[in-house]
C-alpha atoms as a printed R data frame, in Angstrom:
    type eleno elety resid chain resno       x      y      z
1   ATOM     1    CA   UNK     A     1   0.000  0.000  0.000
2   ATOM     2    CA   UNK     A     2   2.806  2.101  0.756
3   ATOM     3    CA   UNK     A     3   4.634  1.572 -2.526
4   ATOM     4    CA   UNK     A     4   1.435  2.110 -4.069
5   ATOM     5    CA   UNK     A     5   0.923  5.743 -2.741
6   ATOM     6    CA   UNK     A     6   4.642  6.474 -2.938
7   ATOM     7    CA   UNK     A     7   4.732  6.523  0.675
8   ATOM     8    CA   UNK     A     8   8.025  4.887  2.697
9   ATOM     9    CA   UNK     A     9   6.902  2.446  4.968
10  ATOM    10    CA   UNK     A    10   7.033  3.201  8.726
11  ATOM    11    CA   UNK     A    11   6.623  1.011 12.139
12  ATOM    12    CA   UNK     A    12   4.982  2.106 15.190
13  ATOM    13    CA   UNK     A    13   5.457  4.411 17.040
14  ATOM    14    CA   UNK     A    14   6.779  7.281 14.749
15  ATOM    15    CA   UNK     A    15   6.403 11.235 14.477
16  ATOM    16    CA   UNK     A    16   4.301 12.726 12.633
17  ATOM    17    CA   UNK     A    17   4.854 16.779 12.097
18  ATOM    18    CA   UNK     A    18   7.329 16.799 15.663
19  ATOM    19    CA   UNK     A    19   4.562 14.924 17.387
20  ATOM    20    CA   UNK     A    20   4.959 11.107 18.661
21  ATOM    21    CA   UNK     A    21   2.132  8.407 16.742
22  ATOM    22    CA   UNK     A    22   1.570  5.266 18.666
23  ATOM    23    CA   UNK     A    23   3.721  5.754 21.713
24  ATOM    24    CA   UNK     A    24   2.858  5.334 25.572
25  ATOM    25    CA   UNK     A    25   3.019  8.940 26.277
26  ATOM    26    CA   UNK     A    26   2.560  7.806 29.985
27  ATOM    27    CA   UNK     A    27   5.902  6.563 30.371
28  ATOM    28    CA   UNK     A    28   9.181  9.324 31.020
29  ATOM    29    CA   UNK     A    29  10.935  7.612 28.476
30  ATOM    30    CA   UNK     A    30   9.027  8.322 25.353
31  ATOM    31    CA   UNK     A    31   9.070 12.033 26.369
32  ATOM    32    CA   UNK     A    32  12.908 12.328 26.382
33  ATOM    33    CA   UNK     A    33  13.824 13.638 23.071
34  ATOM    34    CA   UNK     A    34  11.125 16.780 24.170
35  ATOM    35    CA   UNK     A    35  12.814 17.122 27.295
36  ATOM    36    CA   UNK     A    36  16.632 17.112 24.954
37  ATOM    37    CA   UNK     A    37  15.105 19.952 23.099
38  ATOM    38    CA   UNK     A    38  13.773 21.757 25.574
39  ATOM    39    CA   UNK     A    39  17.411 21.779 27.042
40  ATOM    40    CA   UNK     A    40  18.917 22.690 24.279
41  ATOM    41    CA   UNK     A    41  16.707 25.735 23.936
42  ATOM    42    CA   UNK     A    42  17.792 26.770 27.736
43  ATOM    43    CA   UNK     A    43  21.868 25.417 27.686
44  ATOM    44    CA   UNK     A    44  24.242 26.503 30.131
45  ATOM    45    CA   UNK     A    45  25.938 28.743 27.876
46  ATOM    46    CA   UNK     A    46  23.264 31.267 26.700
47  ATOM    47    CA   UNK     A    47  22.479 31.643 30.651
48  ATOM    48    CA   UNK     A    48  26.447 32.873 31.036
49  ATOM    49    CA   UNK     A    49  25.959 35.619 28.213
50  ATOM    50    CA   UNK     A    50  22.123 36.440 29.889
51  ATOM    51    CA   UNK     A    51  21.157 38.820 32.258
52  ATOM    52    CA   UNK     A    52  18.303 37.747 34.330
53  ATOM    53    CA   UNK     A    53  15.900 39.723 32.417
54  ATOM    54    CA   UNK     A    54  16.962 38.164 29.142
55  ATOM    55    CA   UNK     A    55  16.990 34.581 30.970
56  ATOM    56    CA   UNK     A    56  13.307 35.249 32.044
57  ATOM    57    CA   UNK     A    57  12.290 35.973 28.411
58  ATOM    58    CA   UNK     A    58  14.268 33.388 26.880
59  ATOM    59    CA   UNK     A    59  12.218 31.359 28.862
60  ATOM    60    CA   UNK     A    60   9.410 32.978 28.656
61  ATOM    61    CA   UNK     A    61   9.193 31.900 24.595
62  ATOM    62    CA   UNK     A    62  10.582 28.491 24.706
63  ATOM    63    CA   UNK     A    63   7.258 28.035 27.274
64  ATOM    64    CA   UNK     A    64   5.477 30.129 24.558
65  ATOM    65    CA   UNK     A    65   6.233 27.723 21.740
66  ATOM    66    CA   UNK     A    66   7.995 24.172 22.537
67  ATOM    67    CA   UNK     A    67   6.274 22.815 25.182
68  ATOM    68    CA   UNK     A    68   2.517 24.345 24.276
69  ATOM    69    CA   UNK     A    69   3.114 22.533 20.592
70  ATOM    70    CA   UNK     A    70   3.087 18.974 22.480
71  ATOM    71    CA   UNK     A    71   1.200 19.900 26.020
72  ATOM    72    CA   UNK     A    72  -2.047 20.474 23.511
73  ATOM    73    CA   UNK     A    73  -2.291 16.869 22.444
74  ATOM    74    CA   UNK     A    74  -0.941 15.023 25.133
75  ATOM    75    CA   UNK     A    75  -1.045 14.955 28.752
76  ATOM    76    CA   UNK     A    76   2.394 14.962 30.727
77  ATOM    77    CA   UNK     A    77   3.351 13.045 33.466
78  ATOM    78    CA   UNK     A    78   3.971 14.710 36.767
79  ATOM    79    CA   UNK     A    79   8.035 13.277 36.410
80  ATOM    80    CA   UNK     A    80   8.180 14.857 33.267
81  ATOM    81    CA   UNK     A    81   6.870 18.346 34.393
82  ATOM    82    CA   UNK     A    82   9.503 18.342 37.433
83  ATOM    83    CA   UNK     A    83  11.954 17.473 35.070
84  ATOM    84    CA   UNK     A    84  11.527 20.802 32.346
85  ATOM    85    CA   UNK     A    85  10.591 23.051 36.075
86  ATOM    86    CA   UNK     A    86  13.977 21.731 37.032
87  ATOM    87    CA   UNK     A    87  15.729 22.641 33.535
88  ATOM    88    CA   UNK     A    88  14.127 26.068 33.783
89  ATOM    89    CA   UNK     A    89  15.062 26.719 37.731
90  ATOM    90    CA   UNK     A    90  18.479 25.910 36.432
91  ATOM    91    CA   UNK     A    91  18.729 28.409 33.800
92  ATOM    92    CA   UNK     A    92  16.979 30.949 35.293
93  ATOM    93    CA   UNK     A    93  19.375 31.273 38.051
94  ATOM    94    CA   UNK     A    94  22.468 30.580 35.846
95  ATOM    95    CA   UNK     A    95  23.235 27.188 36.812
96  ATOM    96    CA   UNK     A    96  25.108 24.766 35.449
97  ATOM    97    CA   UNK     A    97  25.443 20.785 35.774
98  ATOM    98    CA   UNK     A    98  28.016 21.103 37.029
99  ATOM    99    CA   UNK     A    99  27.775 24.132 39.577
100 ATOM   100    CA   UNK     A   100  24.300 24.839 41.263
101 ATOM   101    CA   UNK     A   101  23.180 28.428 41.689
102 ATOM   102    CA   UNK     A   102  21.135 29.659 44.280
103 ATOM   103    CA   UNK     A   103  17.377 29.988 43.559
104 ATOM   104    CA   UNK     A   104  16.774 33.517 44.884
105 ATOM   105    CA   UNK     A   105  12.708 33.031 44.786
106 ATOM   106    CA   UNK     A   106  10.611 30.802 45.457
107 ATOM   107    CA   UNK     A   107   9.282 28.492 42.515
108 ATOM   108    CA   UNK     A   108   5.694 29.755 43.719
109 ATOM   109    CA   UNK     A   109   6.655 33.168 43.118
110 ATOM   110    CA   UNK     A   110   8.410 32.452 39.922
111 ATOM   111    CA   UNK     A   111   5.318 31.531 38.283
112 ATOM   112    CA   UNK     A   112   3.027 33.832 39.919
113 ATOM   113    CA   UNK     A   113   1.490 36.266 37.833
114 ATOM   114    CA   UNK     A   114   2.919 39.848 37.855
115 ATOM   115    CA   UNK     A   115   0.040 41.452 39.786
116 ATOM   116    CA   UNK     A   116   0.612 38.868 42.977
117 ATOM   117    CA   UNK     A   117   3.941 39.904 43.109
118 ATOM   118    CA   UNK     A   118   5.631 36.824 40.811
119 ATOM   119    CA   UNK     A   119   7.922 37.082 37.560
120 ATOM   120    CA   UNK     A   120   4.877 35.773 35.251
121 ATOM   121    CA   UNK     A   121   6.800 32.786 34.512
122 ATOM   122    CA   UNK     A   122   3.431 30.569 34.368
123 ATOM   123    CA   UNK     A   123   3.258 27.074 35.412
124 ATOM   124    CA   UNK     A   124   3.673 23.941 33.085
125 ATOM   125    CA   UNK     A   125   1.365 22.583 34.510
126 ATOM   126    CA   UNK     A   126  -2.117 24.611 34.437
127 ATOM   127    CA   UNK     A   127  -0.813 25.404 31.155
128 ATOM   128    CA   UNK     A   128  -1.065 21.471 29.839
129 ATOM   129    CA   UNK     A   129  -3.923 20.929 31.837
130 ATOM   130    CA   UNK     A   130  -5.565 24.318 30.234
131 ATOM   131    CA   UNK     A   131  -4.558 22.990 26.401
132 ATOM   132    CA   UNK     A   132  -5.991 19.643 26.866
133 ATOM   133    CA   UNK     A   133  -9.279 20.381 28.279
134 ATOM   134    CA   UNK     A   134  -9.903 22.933 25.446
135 ATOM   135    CA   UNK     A   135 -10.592 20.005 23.184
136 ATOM   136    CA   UNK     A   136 -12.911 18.634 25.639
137 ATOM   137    CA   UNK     A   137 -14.743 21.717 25.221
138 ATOM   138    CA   UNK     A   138 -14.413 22.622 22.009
139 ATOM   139    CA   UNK     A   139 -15.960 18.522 21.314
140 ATOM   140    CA   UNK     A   140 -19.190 19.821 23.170
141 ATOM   141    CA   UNK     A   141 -18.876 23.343 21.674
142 ATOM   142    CA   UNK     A   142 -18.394 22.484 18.210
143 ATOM   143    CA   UNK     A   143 -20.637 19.736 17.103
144 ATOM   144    CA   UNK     A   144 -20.392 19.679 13.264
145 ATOM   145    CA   UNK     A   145 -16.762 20.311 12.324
146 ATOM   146    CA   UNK     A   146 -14.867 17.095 10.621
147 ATOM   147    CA   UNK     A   147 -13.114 15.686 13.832
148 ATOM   148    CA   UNK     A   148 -15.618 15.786 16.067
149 ATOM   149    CA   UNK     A   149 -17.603 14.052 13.927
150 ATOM   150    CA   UNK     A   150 -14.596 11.397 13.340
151 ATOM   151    CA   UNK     A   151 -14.273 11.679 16.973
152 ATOM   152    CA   UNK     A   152 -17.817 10.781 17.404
153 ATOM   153    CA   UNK     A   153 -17.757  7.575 14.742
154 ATOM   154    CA   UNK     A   154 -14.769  6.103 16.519
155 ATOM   155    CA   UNK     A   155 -16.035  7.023 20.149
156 ATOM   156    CA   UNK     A   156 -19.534  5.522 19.594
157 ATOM   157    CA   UNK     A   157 -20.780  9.351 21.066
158 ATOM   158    CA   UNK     A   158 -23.831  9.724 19.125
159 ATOM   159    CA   UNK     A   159 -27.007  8.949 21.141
160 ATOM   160    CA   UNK     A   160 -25.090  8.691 24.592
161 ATOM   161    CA   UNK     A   161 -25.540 10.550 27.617
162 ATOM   162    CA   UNK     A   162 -23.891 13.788 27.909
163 ATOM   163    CA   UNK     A   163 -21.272 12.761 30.022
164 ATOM   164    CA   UNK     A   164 -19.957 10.004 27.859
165 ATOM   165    CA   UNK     A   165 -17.172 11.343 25.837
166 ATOM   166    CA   UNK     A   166 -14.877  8.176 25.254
167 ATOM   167    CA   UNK     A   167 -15.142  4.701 25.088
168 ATOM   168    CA   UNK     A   168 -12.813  2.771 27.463
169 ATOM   169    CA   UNK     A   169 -12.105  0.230 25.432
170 ATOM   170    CA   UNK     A   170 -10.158  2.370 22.636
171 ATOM   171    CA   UNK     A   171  -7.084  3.655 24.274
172 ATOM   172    CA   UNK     A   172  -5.034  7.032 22.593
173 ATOM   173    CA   UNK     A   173  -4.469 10.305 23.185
174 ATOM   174    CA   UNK     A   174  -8.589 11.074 22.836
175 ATOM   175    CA   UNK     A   175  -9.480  8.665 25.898
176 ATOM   176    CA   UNK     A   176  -6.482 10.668 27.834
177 ATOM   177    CA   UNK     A   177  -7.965 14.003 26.518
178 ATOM   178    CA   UNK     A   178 -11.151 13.303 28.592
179 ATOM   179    CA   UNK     A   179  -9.734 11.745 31.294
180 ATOM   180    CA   UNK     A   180  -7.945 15.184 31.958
181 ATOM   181    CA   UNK     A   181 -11.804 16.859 31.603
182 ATOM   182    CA   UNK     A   182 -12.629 14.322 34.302
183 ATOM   183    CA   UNK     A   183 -10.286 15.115 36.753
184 ATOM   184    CA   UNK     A   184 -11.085 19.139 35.855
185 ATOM   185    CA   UNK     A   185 -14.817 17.914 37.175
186 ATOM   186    CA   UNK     A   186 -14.260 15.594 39.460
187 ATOM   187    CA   UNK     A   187 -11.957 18.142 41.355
188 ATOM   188    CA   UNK     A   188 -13.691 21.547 40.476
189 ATOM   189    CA   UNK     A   189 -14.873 21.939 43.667
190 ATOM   190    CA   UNK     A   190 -11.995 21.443 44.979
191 ATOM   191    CA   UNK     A   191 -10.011 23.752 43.230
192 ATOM   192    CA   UNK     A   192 -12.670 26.565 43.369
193 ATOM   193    CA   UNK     A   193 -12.382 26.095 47.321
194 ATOM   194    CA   UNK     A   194  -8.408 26.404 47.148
195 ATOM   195    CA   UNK     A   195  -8.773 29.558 44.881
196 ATOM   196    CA   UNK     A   196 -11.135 30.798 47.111
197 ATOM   197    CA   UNK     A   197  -9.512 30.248 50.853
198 ATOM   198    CA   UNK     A   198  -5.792 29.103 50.358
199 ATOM   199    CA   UNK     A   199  -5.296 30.776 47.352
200 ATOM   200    CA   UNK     A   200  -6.464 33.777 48.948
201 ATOM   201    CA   UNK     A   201  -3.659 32.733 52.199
202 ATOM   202    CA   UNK     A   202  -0.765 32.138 49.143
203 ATOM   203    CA   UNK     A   203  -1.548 35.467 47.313
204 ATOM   204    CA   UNK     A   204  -1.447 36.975 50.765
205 ATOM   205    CA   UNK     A   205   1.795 34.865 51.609
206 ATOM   206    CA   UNK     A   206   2.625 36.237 47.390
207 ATOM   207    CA   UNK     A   207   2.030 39.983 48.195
208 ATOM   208    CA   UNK     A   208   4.122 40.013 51.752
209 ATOM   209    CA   UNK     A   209   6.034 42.561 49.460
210 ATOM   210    CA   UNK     A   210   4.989 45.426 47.557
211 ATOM   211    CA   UNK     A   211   3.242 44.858 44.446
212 ATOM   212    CA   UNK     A   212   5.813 46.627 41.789
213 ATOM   213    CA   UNK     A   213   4.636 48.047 38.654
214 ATOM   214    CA   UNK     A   214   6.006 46.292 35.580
215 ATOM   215    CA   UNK     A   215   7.485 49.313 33.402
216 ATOM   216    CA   UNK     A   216   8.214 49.414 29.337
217 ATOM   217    CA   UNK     A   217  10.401 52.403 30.125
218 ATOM   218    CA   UNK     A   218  13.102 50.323 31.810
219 ATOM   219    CA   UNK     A   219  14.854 47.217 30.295
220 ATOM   220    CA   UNK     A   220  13.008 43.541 31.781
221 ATOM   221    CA   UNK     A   221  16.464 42.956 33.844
222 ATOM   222    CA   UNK     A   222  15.666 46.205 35.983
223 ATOM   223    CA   UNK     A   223  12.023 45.127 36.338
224 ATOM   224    CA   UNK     A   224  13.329 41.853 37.577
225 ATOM   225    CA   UNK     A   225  15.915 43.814 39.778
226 ATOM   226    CA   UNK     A   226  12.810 46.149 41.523
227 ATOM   227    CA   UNK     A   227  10.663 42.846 42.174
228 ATOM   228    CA   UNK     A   228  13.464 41.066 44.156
229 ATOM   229    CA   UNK     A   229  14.318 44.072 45.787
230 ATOM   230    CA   UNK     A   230  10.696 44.461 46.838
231 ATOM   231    CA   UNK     A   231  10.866 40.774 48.344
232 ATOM   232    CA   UNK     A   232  14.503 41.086 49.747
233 ATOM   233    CA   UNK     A   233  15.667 38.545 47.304
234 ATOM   234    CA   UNK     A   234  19.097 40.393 46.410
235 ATOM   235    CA   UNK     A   235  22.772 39.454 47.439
236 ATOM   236    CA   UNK     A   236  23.628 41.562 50.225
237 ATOM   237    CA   UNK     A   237  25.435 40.846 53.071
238 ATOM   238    CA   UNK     A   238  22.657 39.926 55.433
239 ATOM   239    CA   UNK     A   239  21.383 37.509 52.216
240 ATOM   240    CA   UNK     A   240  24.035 35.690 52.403
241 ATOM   241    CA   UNK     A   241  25.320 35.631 55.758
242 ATOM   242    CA   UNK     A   242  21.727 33.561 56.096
243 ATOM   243    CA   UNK     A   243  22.211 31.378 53.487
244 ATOM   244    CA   UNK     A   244  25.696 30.312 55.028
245 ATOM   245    CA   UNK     A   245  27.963 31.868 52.082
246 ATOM   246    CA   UNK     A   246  29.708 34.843 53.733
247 ATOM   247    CA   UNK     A   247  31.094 33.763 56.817
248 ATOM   248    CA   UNK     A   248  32.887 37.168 57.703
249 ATOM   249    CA   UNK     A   249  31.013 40.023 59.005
250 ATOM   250    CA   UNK     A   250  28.030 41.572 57.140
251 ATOM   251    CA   UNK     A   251  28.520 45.356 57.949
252 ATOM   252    CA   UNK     A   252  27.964 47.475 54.924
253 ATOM   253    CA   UNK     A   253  31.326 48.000 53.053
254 ATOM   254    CA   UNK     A   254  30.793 51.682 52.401
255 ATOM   255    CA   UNK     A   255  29.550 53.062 55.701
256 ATOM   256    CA   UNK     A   256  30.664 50.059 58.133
257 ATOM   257    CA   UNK     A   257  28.918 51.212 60.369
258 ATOM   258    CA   UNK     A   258  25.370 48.996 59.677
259 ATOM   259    CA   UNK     A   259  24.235 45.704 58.527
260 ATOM   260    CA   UNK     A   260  24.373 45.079 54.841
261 ATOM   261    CA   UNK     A   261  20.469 44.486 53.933
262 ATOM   262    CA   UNK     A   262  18.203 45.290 50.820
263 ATOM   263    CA   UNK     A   263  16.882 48.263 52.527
264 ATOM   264    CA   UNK     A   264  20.352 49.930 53.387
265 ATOM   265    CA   UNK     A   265  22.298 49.648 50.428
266 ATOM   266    CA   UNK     A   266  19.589 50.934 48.122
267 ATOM   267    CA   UNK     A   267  17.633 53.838 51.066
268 ATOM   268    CA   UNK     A   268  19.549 54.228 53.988
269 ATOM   269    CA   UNK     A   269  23.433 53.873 53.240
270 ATOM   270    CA   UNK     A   270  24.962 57.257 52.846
271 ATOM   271    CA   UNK     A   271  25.760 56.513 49.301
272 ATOM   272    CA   UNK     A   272  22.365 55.729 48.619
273 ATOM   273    CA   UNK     A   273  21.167 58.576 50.542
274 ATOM   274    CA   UNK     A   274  23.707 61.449 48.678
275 ATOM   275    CA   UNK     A   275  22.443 59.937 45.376
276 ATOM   276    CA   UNK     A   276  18.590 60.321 45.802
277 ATOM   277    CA   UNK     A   277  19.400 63.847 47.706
278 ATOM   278    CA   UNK     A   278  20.304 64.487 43.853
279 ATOM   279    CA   UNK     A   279  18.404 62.610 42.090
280 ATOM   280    CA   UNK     A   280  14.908 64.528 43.996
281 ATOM   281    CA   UNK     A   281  16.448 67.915 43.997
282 ATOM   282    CA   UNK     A   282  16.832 67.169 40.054
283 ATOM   283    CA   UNK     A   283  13.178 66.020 40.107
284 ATOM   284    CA   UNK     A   284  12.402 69.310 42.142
285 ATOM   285    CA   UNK     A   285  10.794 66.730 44.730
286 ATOM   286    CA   UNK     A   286  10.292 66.514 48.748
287 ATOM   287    CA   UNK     A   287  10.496 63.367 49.515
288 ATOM   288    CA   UNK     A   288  11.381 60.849 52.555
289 ATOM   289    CA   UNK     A   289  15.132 60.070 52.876
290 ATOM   290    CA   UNK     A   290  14.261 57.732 55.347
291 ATOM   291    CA   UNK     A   291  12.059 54.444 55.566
292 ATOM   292    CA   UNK     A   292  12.817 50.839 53.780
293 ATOM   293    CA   UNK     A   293  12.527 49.015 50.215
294 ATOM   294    CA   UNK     A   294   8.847 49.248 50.437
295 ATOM   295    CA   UNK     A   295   8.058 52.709 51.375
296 ATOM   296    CA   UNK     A   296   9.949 54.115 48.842
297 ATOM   297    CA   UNK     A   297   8.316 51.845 45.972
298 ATOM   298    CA   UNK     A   298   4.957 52.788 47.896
299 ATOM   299    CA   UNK     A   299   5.733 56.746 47.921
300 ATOM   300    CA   UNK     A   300   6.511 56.605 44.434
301 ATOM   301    CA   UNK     A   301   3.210 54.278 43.527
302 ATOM   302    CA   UNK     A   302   0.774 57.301 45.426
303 ATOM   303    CA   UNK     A   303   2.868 60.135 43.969
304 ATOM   304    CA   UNK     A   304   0.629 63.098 41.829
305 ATOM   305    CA   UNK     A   305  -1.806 63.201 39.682
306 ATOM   306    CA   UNK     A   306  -0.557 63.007 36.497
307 ATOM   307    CA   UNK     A   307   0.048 59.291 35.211
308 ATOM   308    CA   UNK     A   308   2.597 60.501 32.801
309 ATOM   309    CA   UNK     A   309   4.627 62.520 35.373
310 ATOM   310    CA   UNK     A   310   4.357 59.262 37.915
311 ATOM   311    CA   UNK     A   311   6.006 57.021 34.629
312 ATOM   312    CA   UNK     A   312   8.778 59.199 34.246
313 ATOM   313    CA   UNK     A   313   9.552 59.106 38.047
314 ATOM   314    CA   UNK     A   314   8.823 55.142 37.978
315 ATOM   315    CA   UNK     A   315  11.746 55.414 35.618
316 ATOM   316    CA   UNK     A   316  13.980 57.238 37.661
317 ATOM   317    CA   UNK     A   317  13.587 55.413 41.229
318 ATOM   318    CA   UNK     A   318  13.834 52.369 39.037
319 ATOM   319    CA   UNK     A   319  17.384 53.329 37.560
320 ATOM   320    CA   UNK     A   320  18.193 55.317 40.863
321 ATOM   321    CA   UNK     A   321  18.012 52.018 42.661
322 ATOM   322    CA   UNK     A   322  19.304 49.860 39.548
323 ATOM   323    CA   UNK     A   323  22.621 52.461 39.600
324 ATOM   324    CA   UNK     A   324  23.051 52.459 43.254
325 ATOM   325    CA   UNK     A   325  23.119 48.661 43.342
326 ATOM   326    CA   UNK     A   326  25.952 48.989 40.353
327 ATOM   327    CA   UNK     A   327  27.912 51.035 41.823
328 ATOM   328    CA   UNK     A   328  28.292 48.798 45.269
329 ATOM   329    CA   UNK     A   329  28.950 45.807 43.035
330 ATOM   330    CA   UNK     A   330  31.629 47.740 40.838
331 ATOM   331    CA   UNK     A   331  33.372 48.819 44.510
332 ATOM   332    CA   UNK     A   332  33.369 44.974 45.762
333 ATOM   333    CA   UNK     A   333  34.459 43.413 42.736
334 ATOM   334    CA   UNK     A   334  36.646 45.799 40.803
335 ATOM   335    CA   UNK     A   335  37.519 48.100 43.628
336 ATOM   336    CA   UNK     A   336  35.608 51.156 42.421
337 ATOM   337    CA   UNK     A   337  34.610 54.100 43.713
338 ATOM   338    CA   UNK     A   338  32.162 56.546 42.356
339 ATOM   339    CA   UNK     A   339  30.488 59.947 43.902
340 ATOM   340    CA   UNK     A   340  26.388 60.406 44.452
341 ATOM   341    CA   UNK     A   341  26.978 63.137 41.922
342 ATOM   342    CA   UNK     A   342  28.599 60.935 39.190
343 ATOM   343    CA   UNK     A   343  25.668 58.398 40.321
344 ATOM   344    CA   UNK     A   344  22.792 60.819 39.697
345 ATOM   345    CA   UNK     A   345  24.474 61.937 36.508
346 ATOM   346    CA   UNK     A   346  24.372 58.278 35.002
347 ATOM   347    CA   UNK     A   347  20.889 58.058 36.444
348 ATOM   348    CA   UNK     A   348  19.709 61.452 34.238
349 ATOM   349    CA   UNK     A   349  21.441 60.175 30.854
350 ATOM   350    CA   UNK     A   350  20.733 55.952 31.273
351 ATOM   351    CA   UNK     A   351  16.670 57.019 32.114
352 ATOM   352    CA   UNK     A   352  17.001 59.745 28.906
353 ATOM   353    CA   UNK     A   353  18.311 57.094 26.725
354 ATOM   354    CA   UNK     A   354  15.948 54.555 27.344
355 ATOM   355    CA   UNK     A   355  12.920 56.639 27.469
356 ATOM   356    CA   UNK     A   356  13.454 58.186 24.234
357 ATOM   357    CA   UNK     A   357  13.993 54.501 22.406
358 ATOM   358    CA   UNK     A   358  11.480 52.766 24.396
359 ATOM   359    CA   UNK     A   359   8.577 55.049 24.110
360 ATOM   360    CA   UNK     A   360   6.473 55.462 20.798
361 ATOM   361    CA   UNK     A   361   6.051 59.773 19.786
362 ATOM   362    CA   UNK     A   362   8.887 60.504 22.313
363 ATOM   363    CA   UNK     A   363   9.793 64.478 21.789
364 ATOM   364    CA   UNK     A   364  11.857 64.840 24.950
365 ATOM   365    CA   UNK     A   365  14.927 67.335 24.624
366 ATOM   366    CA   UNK     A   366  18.588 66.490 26.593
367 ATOM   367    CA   UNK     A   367  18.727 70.383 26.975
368 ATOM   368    CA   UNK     A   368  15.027 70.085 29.003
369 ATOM   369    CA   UNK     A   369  15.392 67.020 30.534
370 ATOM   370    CA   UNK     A   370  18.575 68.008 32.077
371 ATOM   371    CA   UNK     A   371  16.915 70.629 33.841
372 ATOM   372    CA   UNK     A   372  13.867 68.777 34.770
373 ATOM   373    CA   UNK     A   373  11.814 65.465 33.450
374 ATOM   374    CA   UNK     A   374   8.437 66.983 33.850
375 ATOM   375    CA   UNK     A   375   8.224 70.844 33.141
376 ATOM   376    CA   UNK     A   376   6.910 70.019 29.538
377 ATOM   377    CA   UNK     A   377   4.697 67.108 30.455
């Protein structure tokens, strides 16, 4: 038959358009060459060259594309799930095989969305679930298309009750389709119960930290900076002290005269302090030069009236506090030392320079924003 059609004869199982035909899709095994690609798309080497914001949308489109193309017809085992979470944990953080990284957040907040206070990474698993129970629906949506009718004919659906959808005597990926639709029913209550009372304890337990706003102005990796800041998720001193890393002492290496946390080296450190005395009296703005992490982020959130005024300062506290952190890395590693005033002067051209590339219709002058970012807003 084969010859005939000018076909080459195949055995099963085989692949058909990237997909596996005829293979136990329940077994780890059988998923192996997805889980080789999906490593290949997230290797060790791209995560040296990547800063975390890069990392976080590299990952962000192999999860758009790789995974979704074989998560919509078939339903993955739990192993195999841990397995890619464990791939993208590694990459994320800039692991390697052979040298482990630590994981700064938790996985719970990786995959939060951005409005409970995660990265938006989205979890592989609602997602397959999500694919595979649209053709459930879309079988009792959609009653006169070709394969629900074939669906039908081979199912033995016509003139059943409405709850029978596949016959268990024909195994394949249809009968698994609807067994995933059964367990979305046969636990709905359950999960509308967990979304209701401990989902409402883990987006409390999400939001312990402010709830940043996600900015276009700024590039992703300073976005990604903000939120860990906001959850005390950055390497100071104090970080890792508790993690068991630095052993010495964790007294800030500019002022020595306090402990090293999140809240210090980017508000209350003299440094930090000099550089947003400049930054505000650039800004023509009173504000606190006290407090911690959260009520700057918070006085900057509540600040005027004017949404396009409160974007260009989002902007600026974002690059004050990117710059700030810079500049304490540049004097640990490379033994650098810079003034506020050489700080606040990166701050005014970095925010400029993105700004005028990032936004669409953007007329701003250097001459004017030198002298203030919002007398001609």
């Amino acid at each position: 038959m084969g010859n005939t059609l000018g076909c080459k004869p195949a055995v099963i199982p085989f692949t058909y358009l990237g997909v596996p035909v005829g293979a136990n899709m329940k077994l780890k095994k059988n998923w192996a060459p997805i889980v080789e690609k999906f490593h290949n798309k997230l290797s060790s080497w791209k995560a040296k060259n990547l800063s975390m914001g890069g990392r976080l949308t590299l990952t962000k489109a192999v999860l758009g594309s790789l995974p979704s193309f074989f998560f919509s017809l078939l339903v993955a085992p739990n192993g195999v799930i841990g397995k890619l979470e464990k791939i993208i944990r590694k990459f994320l953080w800039g692991g390697t095989e052979e040298k482990r990284k630590i994981n700064w957040v938790a996985w719970e907040k990786v995959v939060a969305p951005k409005n409970m206070g995660g990265l938006g990474l989205g979890s592989l698993k609602a997602v397959n679930l999500s694919l595979i129970v649209k053709w459930w629906w879309r079988l009792r949506t959609e009653e006169n298309t070709l394969w629900g009718k074939v669906i039908k004919g081979i199912h033995n659906i016509r003139n059943k009750a409405s709850n029978y959808m596949a016959s268990s005597s024909i195994p394949g990926v249809w009968k698994r389709i609807v067994g995933a639709g059964d367990e979305l029913k046969k636990n709905r209550s359950q999960y509308i119960r967990n979304y209701r009372k401990e989902g409402t304890l883990r987006s409390q337990a999400l939001t312990d930290s402010v709830l940043i706003d996600w900015t276009h102005d700024v590039p992703i990796k300073v976005n990604c900076f903000i939120c860990r800041a906001s959850m005390d998720r950055i390497p100071t001193n104090c970080a890792l002290q508790k993690r068991g890393i630095l052993t010495g002492s964790s007294r800030c290496e500019y002022c020595e005269t306090e402990d090293e946390n999140t809240s210090h080296a980017l508000i209350k450190c003299p440094l930090a302090q000099n550089v947003w005395q400049w930054v505000f009296h650039w800004c023509n703005i009173s504000a606190p030069m006290t407090g911690d992490i959260g009520e700057k982020l918070t006085f900057i959130k509540d600040w005027g009236n004017c949404s396009r005024k409160r974007s260009n300062l989002l902007a600026i506290c974002y690059s004050t506090m990117w710059s700030i952190w810079r500049v304490r890395c540049d004097r640990i590693f490379k033994k650098l030392r810079c003034s506020p005033a050489t700080v606040a002067d990166n701050v005014i051209s970095i925010v400029f320079t993105w700004i005028k590339h990032r936004r669409k219709k953007c007329h701003y002058q250097w001459t004017q924003w030198c002298i203030n970012p919002f007398d001609y807003l």
